[in-house]
DOPA-171077 format. One record per residue (C-alpha): residue in three letters; y, x, z; residue number from 0. Coordinates in nm, 3 decimals. Last residue first. Example, Ala and Ser with C-alpha at 12.3 -4.5 7.8 and 13.67 -1.06 7.14 Angstrom:
BEGIN
+-----+---------+---------+---------+-----+
: res :       v :       u :       w :   n :
+-----+---------+---------+---------+-----+
: ser :  -0.106 :   1.367 :   0.714 :   1 :
: ala :  -0.450 :   1.230 :   0.780 :   0 :
+-----+---------+---------+---------+-----+
//
This chain:
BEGIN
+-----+---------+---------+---------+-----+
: res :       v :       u :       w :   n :
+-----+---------+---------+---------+-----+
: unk :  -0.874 :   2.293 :   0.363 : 371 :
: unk :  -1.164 :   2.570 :   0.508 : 370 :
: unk :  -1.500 :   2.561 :   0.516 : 369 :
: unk :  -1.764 :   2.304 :   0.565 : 368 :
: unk :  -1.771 :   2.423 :   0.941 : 367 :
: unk :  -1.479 :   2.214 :   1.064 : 366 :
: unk :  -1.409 :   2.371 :   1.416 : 365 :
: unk :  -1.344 :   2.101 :   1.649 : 364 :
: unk :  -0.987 :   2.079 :   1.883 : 363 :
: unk :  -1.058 :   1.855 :   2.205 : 362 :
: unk :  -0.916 :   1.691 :   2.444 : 361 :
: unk :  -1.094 :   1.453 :   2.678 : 360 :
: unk :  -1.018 :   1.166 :   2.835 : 359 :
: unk :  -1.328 :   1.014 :   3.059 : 358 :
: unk :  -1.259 :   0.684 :   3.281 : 357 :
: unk :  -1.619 :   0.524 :   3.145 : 356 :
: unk :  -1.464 :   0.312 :   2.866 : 355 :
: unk :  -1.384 :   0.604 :   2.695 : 354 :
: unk :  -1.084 :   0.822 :   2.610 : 353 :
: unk :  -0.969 :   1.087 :   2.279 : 352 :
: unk :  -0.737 :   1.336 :   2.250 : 351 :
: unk :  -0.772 :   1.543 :   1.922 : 350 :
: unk :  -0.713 :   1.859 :   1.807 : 349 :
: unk :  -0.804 :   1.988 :   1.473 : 348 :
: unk :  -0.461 :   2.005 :   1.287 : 347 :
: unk :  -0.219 :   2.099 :   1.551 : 346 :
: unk :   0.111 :   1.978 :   1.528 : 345 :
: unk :   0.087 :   1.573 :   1.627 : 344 :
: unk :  -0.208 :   1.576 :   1.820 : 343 :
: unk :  -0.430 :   1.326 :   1.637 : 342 :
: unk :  -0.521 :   0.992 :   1.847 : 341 :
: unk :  -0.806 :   0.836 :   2.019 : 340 :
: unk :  -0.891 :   0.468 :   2.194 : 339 :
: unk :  -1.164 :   0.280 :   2.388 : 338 :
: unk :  -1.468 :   0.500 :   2.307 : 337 :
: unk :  -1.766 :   0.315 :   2.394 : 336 :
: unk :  -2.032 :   0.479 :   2.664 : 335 :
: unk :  -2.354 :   0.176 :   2.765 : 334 :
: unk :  -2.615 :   0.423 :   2.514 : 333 :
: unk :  -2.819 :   0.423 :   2.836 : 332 :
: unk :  -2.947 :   0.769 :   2.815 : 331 :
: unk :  -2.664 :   0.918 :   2.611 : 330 :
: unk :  -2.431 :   0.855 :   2.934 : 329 :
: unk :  -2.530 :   1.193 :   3.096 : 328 :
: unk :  -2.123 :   1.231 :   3.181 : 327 :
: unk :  -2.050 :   1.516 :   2.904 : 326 :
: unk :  -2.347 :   1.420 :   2.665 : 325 :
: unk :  -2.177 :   1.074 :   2.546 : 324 :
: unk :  -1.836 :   1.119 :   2.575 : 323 :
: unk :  -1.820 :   1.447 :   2.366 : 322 :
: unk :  -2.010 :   1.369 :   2.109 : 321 :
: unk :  -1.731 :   1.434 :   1.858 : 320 :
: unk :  -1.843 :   1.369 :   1.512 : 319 :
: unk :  -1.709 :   1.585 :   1.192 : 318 :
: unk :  -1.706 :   1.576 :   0.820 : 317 :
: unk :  -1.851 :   1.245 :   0.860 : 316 :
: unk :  -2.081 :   1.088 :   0.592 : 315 :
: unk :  -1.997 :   0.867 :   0.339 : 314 :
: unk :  -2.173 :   0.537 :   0.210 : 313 :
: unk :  -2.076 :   0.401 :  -0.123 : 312 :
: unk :  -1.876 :   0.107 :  -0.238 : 311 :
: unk :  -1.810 :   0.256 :  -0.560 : 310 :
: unk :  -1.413 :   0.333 :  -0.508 : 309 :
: unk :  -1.431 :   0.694 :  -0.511 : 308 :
: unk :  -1.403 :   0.878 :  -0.202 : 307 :
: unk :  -1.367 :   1.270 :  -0.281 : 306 :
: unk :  -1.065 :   1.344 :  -0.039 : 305 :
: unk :  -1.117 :   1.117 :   0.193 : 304 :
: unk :  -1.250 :   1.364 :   0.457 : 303 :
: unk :  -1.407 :   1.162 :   0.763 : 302 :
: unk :  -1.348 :   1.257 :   1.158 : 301 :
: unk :  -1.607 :   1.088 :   1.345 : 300 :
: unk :  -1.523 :   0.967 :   1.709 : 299 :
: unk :  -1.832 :   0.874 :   1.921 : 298 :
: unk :  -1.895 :   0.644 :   2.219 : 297 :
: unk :  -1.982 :   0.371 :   1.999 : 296 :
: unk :  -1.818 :   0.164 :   1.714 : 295 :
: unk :  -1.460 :   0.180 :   1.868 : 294 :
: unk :  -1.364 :   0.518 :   1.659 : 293 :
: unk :  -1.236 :   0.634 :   1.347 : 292 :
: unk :  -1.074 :   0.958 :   1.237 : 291 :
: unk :  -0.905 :   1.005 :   0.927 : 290 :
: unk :  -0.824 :   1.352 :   0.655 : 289 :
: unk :  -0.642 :   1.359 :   0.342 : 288 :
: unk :  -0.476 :   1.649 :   0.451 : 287 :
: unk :  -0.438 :   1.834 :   0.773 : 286 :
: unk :  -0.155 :   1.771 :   0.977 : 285 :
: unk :  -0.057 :   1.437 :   1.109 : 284 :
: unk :  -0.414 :   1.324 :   1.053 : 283 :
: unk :  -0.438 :   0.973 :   0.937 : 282 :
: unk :  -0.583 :   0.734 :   1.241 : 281 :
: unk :  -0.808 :   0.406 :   1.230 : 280 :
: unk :  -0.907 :   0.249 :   1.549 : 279 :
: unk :  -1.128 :  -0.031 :   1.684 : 278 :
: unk :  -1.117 :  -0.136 :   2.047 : 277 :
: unk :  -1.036 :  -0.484 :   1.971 : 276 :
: unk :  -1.346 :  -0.500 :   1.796 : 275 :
: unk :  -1.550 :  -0.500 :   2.097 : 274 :
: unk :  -1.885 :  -0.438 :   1.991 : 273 :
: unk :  -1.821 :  -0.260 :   1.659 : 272 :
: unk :  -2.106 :  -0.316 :   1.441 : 271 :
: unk :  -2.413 :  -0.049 :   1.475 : 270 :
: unk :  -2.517 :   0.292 :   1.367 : 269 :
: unk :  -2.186 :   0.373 :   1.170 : 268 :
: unk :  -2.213 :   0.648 :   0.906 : 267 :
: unk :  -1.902 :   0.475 :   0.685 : 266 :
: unk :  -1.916 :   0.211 :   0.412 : 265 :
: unk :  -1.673 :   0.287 :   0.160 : 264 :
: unk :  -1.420 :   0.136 :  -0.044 : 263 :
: unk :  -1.206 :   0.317 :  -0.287 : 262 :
: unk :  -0.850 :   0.277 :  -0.498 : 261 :
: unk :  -0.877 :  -0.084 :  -0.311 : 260 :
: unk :  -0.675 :  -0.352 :  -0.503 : 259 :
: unk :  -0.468 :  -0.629 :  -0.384 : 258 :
: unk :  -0.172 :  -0.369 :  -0.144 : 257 :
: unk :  -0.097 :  -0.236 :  -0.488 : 256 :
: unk :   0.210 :  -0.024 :  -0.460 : 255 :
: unk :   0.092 :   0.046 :  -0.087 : 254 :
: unk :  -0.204 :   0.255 :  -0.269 : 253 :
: unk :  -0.496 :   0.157 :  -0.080 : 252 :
: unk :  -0.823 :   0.297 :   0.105 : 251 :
: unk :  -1.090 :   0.077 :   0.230 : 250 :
: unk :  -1.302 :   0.117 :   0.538 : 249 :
: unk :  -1.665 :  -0.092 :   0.590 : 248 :
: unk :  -1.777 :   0.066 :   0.928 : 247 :
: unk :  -1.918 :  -0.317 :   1.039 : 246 :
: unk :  -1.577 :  -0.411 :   1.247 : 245 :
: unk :  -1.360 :  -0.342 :   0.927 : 244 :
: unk :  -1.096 :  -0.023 :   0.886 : 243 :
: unk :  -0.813 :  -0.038 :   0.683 : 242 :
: unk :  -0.619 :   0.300 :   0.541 : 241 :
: unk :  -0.304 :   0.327 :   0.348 : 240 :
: unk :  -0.188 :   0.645 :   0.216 : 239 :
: unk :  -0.363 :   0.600 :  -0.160 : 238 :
: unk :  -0.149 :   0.828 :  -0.210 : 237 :
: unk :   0.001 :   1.205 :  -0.175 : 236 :
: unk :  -0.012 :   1.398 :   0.170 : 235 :
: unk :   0.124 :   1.328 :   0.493 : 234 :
: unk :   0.519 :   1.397 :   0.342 : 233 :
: unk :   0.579 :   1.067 :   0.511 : 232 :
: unk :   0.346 :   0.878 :   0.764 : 231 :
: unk :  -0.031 :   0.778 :   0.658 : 230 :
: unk :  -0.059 :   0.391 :   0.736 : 229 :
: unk :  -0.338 :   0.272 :   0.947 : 228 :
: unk :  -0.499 :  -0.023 :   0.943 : 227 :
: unk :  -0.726 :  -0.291 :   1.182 : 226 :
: unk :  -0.982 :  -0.511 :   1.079 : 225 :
: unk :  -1.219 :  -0.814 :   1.205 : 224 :
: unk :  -1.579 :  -0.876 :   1.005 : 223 :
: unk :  -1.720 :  -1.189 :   0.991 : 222 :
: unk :  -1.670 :  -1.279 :   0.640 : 221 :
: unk :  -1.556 :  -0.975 :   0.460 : 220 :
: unk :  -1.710 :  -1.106 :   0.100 : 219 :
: unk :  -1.347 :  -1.068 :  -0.074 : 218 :
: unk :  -1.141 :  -0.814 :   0.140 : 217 :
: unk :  -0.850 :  -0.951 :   0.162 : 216 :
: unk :  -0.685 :  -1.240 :  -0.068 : 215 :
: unk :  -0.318 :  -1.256 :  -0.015 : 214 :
: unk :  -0.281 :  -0.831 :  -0.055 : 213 :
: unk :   0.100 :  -0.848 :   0.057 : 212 :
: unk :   0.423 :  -0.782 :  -0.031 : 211 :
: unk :   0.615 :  -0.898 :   0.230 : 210 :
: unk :   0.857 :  -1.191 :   0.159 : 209 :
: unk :   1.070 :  -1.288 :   0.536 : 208 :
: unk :   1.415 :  -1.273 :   0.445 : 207 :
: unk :   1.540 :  -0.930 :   0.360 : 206 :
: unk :   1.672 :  -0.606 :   0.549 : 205 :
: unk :   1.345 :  -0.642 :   0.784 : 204 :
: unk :   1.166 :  -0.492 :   0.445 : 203 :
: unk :   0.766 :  -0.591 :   0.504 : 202 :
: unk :   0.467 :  -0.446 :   0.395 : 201 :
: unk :   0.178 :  -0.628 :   0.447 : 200 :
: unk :  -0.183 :  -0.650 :   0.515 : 199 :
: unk :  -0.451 :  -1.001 :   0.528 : 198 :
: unk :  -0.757 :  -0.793 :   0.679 : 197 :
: unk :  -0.840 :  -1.122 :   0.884 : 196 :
: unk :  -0.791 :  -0.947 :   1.246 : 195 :
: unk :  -0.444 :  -0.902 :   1.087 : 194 :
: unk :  -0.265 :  -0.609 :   0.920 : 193 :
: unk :   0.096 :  -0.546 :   1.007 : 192 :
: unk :   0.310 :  -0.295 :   0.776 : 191 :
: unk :   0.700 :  -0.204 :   0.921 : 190 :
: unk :   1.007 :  -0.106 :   0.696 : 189 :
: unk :   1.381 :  -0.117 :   0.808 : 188 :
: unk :   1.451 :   0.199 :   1.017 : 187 :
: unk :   1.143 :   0.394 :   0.896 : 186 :
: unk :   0.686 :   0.340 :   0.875 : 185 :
: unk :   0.682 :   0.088 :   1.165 : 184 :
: unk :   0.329 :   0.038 :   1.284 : 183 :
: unk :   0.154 :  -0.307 :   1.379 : 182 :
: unk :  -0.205 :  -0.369 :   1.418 : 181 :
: unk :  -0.426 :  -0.687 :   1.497 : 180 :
: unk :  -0.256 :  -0.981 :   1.439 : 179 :
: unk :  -0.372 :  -1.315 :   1.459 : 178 :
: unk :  -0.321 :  -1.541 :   1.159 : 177 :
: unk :  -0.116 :  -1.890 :   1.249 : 176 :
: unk :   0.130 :  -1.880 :   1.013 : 175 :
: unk :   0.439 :  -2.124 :   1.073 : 174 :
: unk :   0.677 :  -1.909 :   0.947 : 173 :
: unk :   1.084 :  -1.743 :   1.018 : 172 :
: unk :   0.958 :  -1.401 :   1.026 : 171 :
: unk :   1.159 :  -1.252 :   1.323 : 170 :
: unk :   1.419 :  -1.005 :   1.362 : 169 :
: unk :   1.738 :  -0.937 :   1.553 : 168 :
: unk :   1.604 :  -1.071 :   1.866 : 167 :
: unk :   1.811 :  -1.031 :   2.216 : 166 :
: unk :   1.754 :  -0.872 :   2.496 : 165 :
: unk :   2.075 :  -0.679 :   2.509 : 164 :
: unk :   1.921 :  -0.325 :   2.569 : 163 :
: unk :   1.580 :  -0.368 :   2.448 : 162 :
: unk :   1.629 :  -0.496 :   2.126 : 161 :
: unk :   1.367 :  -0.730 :   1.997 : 160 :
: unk :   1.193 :  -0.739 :   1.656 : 159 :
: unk :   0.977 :  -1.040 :   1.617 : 158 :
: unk :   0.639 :  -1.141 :   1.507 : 157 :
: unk :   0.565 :  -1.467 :   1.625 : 156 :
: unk :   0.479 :  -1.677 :   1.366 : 155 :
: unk :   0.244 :  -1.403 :   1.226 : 154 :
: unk :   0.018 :  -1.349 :   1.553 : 153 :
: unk :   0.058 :  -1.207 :   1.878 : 152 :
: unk :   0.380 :  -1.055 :   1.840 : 151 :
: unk :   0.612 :  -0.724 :   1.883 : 150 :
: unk :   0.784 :  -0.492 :   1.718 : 149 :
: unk :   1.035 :  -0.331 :   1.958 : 148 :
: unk :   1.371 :  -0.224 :   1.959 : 147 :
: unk :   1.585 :   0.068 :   2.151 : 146 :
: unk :   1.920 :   0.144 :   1.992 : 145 :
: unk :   2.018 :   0.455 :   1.847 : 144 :
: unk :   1.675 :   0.432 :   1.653 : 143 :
: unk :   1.304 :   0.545 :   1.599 : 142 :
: unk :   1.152 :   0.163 :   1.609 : 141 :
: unk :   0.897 :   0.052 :   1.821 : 140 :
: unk :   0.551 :  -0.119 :   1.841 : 139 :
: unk :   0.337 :  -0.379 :   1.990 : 138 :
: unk :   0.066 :  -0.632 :   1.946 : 137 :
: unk :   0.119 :  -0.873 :   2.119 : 136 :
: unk :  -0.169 :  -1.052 :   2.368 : 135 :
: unk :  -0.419 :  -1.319 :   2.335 : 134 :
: unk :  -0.638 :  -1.397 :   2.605 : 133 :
: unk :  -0.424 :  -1.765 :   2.661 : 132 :
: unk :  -0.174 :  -1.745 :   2.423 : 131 :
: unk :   0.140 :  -1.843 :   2.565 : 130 :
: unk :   0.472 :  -1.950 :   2.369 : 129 :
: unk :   0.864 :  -1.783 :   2.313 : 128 :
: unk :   0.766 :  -1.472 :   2.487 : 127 :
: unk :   1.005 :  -1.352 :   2.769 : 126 :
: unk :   1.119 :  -0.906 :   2.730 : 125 :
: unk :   1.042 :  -0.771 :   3.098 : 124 :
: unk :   1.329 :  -0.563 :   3.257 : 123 :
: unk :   1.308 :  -0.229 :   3.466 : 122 :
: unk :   0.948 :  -0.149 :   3.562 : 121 :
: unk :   0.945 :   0.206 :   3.693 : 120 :
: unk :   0.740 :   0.523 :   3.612 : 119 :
: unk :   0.828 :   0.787 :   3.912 : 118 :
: unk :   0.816 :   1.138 :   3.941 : 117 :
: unk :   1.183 :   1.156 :   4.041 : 116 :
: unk :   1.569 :   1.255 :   3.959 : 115 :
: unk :   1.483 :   1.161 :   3.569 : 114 :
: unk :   1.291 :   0.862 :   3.628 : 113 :
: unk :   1.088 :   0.719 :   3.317 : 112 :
: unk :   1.210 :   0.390 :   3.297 : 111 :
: unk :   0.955 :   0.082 :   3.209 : 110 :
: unk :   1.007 :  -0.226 :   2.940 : 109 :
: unk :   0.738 :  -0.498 :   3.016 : 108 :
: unk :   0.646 :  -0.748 :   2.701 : 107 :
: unk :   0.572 :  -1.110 :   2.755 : 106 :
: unk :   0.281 :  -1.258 :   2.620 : 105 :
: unk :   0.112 :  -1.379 :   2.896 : 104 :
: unk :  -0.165 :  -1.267 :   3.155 : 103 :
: unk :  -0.256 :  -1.040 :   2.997 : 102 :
: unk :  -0.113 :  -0.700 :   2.839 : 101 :
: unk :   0.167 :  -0.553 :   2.665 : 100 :
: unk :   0.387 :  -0.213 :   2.718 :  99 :
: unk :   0.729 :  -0.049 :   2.678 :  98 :
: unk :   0.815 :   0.278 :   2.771 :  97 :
: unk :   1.161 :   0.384 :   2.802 :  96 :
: unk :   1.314 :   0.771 :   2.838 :  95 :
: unk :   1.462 :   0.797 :   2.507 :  94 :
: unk :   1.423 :   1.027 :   2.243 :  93 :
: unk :   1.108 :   0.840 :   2.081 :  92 :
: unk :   1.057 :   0.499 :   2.241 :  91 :
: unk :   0.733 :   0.539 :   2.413 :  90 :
: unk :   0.473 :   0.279 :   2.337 :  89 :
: unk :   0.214 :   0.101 :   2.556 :  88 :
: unk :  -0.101 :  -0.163 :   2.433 :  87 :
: unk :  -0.332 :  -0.314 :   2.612 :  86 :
: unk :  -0.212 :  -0.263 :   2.982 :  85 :
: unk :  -0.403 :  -0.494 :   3.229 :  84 :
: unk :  -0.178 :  -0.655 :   3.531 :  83 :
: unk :   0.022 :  -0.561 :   3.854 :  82 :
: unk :   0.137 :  -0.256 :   3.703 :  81 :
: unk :   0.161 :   0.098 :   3.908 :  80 :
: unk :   0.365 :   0.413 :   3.855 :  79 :
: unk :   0.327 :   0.824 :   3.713 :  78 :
: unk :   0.508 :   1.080 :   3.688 :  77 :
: unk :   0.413 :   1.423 :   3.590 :  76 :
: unk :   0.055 :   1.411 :   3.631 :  75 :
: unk :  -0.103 :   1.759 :   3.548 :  74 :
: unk :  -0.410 :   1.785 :   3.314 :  73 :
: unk :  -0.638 :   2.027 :   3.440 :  72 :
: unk :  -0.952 :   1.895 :   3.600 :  71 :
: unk :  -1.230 :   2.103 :   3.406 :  70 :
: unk :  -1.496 :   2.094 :   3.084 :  69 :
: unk :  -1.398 :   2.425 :   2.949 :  68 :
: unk :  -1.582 :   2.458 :   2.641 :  67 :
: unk :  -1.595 :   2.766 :   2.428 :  66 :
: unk :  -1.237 :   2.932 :   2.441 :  65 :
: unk :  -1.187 :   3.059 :   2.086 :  64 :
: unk :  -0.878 :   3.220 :   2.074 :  63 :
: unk :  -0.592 :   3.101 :   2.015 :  62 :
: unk :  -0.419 :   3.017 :   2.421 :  61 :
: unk :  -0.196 :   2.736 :   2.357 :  60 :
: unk :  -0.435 :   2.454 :   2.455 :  59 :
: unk :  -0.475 :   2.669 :   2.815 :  58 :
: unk :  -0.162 :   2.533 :   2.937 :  57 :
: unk :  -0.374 :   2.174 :   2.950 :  56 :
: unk :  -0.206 :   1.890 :   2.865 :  55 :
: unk :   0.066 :   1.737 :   3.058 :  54 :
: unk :   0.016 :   1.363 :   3.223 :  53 :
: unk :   0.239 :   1.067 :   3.205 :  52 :
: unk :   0.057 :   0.822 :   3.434 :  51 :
: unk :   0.090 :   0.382 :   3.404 :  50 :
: unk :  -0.183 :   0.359 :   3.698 :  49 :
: unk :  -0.328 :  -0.019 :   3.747 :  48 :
: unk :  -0.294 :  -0.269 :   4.040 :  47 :
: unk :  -0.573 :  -0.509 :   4.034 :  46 :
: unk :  -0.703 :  -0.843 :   3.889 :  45 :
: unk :  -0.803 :  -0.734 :   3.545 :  44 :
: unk :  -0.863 :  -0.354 :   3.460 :  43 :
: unk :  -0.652 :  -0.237 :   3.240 :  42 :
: unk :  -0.485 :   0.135 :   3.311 :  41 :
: unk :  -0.260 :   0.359 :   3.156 :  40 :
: unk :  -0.216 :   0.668 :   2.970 :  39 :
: unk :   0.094 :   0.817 :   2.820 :  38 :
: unk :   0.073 :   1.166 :   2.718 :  37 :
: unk :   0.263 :   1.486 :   2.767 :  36 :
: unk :   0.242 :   1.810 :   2.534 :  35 :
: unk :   0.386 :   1.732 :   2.191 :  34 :
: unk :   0.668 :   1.541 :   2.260 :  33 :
: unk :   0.545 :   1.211 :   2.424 :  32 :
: unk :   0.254 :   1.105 :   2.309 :  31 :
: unk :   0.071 :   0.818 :   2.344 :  30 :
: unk :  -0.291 :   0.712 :   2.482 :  29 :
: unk :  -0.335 :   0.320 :   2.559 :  28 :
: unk :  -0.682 :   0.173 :   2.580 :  27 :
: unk :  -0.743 :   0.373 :   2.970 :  26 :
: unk :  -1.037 :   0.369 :   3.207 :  25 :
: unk :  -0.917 :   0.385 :   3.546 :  24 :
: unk :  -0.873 :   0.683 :   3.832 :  23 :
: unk :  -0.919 :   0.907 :   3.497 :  22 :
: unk :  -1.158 :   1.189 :   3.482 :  21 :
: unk :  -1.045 :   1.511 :   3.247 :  20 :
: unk :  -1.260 :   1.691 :   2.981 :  19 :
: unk :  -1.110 :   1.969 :   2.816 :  18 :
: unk :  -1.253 :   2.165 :   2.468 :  17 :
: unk :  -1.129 :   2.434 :   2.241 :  16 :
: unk :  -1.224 :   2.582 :   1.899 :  15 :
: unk :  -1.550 :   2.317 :   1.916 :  14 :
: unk :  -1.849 :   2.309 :   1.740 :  13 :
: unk :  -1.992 :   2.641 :   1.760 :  12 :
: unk :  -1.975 :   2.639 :   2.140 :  11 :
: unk :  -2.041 :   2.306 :   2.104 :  10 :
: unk :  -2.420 :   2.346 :   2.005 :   9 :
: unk :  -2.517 :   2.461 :   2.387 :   8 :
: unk :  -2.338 :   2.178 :   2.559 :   7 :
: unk :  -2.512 :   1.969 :   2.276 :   6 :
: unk :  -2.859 :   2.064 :   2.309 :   5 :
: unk :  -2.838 :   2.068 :   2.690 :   4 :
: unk :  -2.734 :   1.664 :   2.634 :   3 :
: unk :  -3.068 :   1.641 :   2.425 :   2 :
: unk :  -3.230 :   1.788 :   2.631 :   1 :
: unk :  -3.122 :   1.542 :   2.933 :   0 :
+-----+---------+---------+---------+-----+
//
């Protein structure tokens, strides 16, 4: 317990602001909608699970320094129930649809925010072409007049679907087997996928099926499993892709040359992911040439890319939140993993961030190596 006294005492220099919420259900999913609601929602196997959109905190907006305010005060605005585990959700920007994956099946659910209620109701499920047993797509959506999704378990599936008619306007048109891992769509007619393999591409939906690629990943990666990131426009200049290995091994690339690294690091991690599934790599929205990782433990460190050069050489985090581990007395028996985090998408420092013990917190750190 001193060492959890240590930290409550230490993050009053650490942290600008700080909130700590309990969830009825541990959560993989966090998304935003606007800039002060977020999507969480449940996955626990063979029960009911929450699908909430909660408010942050009022007190976020207040500027000065707070200290921390571990307390109950998100608000659920609406919320609803799913018969199954929810992997992955994603809110269709200016609309009021959700749509989510999970097991059993492949199939993806679309859900309707109410606008006369405070419900979160399932309205039409998009059919997958083949089962994968405890495989499920990876999802995400398009910024359009008409609602689509990116969706698929692994290469041969990948599809784009629109919501409204149900039917596909996309798919790859393969027989490749590889199993995806991420999916992000960078504009109207551009998406990246990286697979558990490390195998990333760009691809341009406007042509047949010819992404440029890196076709030989990470030489020497046996073992590992990856996941990428992809920093969004005007986010800073290149490299602007990030890809994130199982072991802490991360690699940053110019999407001009998807084959070569510009660096490759090994970052502070004190042990292999144990659940790779759970591993995440985010660009700050905001503040330069920063990333956050997590899924290693039940910390999130916050790295600075600024000086990486491409020797292969350890780095250090410019910042590790603690947060899960000291808050709930978990340091003890080491059992906390964070399940998912993002950036909040206007203020440079703040983070939301869950674990697999039902904890979200919120959080905006104070980076004491100076200013960017």
């Amino acid at each position: 317990m001193e060492a959890a006294e240590d930290w409550l005492v230490e993050s009053l220099r650490l942290y600008q602001d700080f909130h700590a919420f309990d969830l009825s259900g541990a959560t993989r999913v966090l998304e935003w909608i606007g800039d002060e609601g977020v999507f969480v929602a449940g996955y626990e196997r063979l029960k009911k699970n929450e699908v909430l959109h909660l408010i942050l905190p009022l007190r976020l907006s207040v500027k000065e320094n707070q200290g921390l305010f571990p307390e109950r005060d998100f608000k659920v605005r609406h919320g609803g129930f799913s018969d199954g585990p929810i992997f992955d959700l994603k809110h269709i920007p200016d609309t009021r649809l959700l749509v989510t994956s999970g097991l059993p099946g492949c199939s993806l659910q679309v859900w309707q925010i109410s606008e006369d209620s405070d419900a979160i109701k399932a309205v039409s499920t998009v059919a997958a072409h083949e089962e994968e047993g405890s495989l499920w797509p990876k999802v995400a959506v398009f910024s359009s007049a008409a609602p689509r999704a990116l969706h698929g378990v692994r290469l041969r599936s990948l599809e784009i679907t629109d919501l409204e008619s149900q039917k596909t306007t996309y798919s790859t048109g393969i027989t490749d087997s590889e199993v995806l891992s991420s999916l992000q769509v960078l504009d109207a007619d551009i998406f990246a996928f990286c697979c558990t393999s490390g195998r990333l591409g760009l691809v341009d939906i406007r042509q047949k099926w010819a992404p440029s690629e890196n076709l030989s990943p990470n030489p020497g990666s046996g073992g590992r499993r990856w996941c990428a990131a992809v920093r969004g426009k005007g986010q800073g200049p290149r490299p602007s892709i990030a890809t994130l290995g199982s072991d802490g091994h991360l690699c940053l690339l110019d999407p001009r040359d998807l084959c070569h690294p510009v660096s490759s690091v090994q970052c502070s991690v004190s042990t292999p992911s144990p659940d790779p599934e759970l591993l995440r790599v985010t660009w700050a929205p905001v503040l330069d040439n920063c990333l956050a990782i997590s899924g290693f433990d039940g910390t999130i460190q916050i790295y600075d890319v600024t000086s990486w050069d491409a020797t292969g050489s350890q780095v250090e985090p410019l910042f590790t939140h603690k947060g899960h581990v000291f808050l709930d007395g978990n340091v003890v028996d080491n059992a906390c993993l964070v399940t998912t985090h993002i950036w909040h998408p206007c203020k440079p420092r703040t983070l939301l961030s869950a674990a697999n013990d039902a904890s979200l917190q919120v959080w905006d750190w104070v980076d004491l190596h100076g200013p960017h």
